[in-house]
Residue, then its C-alpha position, 0 to 999 in steps of 0.5 A: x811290643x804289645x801283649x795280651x793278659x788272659x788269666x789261666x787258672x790256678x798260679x799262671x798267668x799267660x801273656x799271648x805274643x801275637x804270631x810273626x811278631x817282629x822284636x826288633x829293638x828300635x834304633x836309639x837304644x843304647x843298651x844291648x845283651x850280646x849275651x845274656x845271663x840266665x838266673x834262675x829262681x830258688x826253684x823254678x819248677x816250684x815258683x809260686x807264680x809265673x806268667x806263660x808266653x807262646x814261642x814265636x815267629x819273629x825277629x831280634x836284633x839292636x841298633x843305635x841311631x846316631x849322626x856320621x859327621x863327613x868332611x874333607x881333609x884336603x893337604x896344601x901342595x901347589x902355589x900360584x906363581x903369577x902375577x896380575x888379575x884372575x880372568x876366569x876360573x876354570x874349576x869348582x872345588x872336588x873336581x877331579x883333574x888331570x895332567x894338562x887341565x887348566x885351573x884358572x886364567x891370570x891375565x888371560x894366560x891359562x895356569x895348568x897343572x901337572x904331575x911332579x914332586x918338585x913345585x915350579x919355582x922358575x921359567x924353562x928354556x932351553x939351557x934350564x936342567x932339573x927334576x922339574x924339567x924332567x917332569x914337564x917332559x914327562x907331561x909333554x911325552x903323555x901327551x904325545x908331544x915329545x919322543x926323546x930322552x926324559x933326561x931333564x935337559x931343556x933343549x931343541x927337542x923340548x922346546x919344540x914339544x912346549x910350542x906344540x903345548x902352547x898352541x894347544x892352549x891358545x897361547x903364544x908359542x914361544x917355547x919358553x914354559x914362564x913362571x906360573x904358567x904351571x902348578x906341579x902336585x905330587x900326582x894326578x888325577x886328583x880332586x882339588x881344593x882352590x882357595x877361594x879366597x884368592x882366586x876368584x875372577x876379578x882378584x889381584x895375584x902377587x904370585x906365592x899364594x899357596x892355591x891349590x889342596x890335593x884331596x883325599x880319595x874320599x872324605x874322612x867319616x867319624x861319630x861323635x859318641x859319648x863314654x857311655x855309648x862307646x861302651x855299648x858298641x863292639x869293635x868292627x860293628x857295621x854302620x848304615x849311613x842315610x846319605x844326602x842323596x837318599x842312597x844307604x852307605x855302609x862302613x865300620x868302626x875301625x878305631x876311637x879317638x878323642x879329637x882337638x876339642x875333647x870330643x869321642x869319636x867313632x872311625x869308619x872305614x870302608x867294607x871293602x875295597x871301595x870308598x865308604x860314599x862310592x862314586x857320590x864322594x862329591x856330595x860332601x861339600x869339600x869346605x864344610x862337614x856334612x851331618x847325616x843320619x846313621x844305625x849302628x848294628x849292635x846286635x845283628x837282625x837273627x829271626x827265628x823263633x823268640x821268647x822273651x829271655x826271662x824265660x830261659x833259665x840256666x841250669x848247673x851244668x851250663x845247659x840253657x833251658x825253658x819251662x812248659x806250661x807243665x813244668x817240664x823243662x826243654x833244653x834250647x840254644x840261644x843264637x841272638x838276644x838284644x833288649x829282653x828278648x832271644x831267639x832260640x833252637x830247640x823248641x817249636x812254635x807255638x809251645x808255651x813256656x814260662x816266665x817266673x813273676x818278677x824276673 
């Protein structure tokens, strides 16, 4: 913030505040007054030097610049049960999938994944009963291929509908669903996580290697902070996020937690219903962290009229006040103060008031 000198004569000295000056407190500061104490000298309309300023037009408010940290926390739920080589894979880690989509091939046979809490264990035939029966018929009836009871028997009718499913994929319909043609999770859609690792075209598959991770409906979003700077920022403060796409998201502390390495951090939550990256959640990469660049409003933007808050003075009664350039005393609100300067009601611009010499 630059000011002028001019000297006035006898005891003032007046600094100029150049009009629609703009006191906003650049991002990094990590000190803040959401309220401020006014102490007034011994005598303030008898101090023996003070400087005066001109109310202006202009715009207070704080904020601290520092990293939001975004990842994924994917939840182990689907193992593969076949056995031979991977021919192609039909997935890239954070697709969203639906019931019926194919994940990757084994032996040129797709494996497809369905919704249901109990994982496949087993090949279905008719004669097989069970909850995993119940759920492949489910499936097959969302589909539009099977009309009977969803009972959990495996007979004609079931049957007939896997043939149906079969031929769909290419396959030979032989109406029997074999052991690791399906992977069940709890629910879809989803977004997913593949273990690299072991599927990947070319690699060998035993069968029980835990594949697939359900992701969250977003990745979850914290600060690193210091004690100190968690001592400057309230609660349920809002946070403006440069994400990697050049968009803004916005979010709000929620929670501090101290995580598995001793390090502090800031939990964000969403402002609304929405997820906090909205509909560019796949811009996170699902098996890395992503480091962006991030304001915390620690004081919210206020404009209006602004004096630096050494010139506000609080009076026995608890009334806030400022002094003119003749010593008399004008009565004010303060609406917003952050790093040395406050926006005020109850003067008008241009009005000179006075600073006493060392506050």
């Amino acid at each position: 913030m630059s000011a002028e000198y001019t000297p006035r004569a006898g005891r003032p000295r007046r600094w100029l505040l150049p009009a629609g000056i703009a006191a906003i407190i650049v991002a990094g500061a990590v000190g803040w007054a959401g309220a401020t104490v006014f102490l007034p000298p011994e005598d303030p309309l008898d101090a023996n030097d003070y400087t005066l300023v001109d109310v202006a037009s202009g715009t207070v408010g704080s904020t601290l610049s520092l990293n939001v940290v975004g990842e994924w926390s994917p939840e182990p739920e689907g193992s593969n049960n076949a056995a031979g080589t991977v021919t192609s894979v039909a997935v890239v880690n954070g697709d969203v999938v639906n019931a019926g989509d194919v994940l990757y091939s084994v032996d040129l046979r797709p494996i497809v994944i369905v919704a249901g809490e109990t994982p496949a264990f087993r090949s279905l035939s008719v004669g097989s009963t069970g909850a995993d029966v119940q759920q492949l018929q489910q499936f097959l009836a969302d589909r539009g291929l099977y009309h009977l009871a969803i009972d959990g028997d495996f007979g004609w009718g079931t049957a007939q509908s896997v043939k149906a499913w079969q031929r769909s994929l290419g396959v030979e319909a032989d109406g029997v669903v074999h052991d690791g043609d399906i992977i069940f999770v709890p629910s879809l859609p989803a977004r997913i996580w593949i273990d690299e690792s072991a599927i990947a075209k070319g690699n060998r598959l035993g069968g029980g290697e835990k594949v697939v991770s359900v992701l969250p409906n977003a990745p979850v979003f914290t600060i690193p902070i210091t004690d100190a700077q968690s001592a400057v920022i309230p609660s349920s403060v809002q946070v403006e996020i440069d994400a990697p796409s050049g968009s803004t998201w916005s979010a709000a502390v929620v929670d501090r937690h101290v995580d598995v390495d001793g390090q502090l951090r800031l939990q964000l939550a969403p402002l609304d219903d929405t997820e906090i990256c909205g509909d560019e959640c796949a811009q996170v990469p699902v098996q890395d962290q992503v480091v962006m660049p991030a304001r915390i409003q620690l004081v919210a933007p206020v404009t209006g009229l602004i004096v630096p808050s050494a010139a506000l003075l609080s009076k026995a009664d608890g009334r806030v006040v400022v002094i003119d350039g003749d010593g008399d005393e004008h009565e004010v609100t303060v609406v917003a103060s952050a790093q040395g300067m406050s926006a005020i009601d109850g003067v008008s611009e241009g009005m000179s008031v006075r600073i006493p010499v060392g506050r």
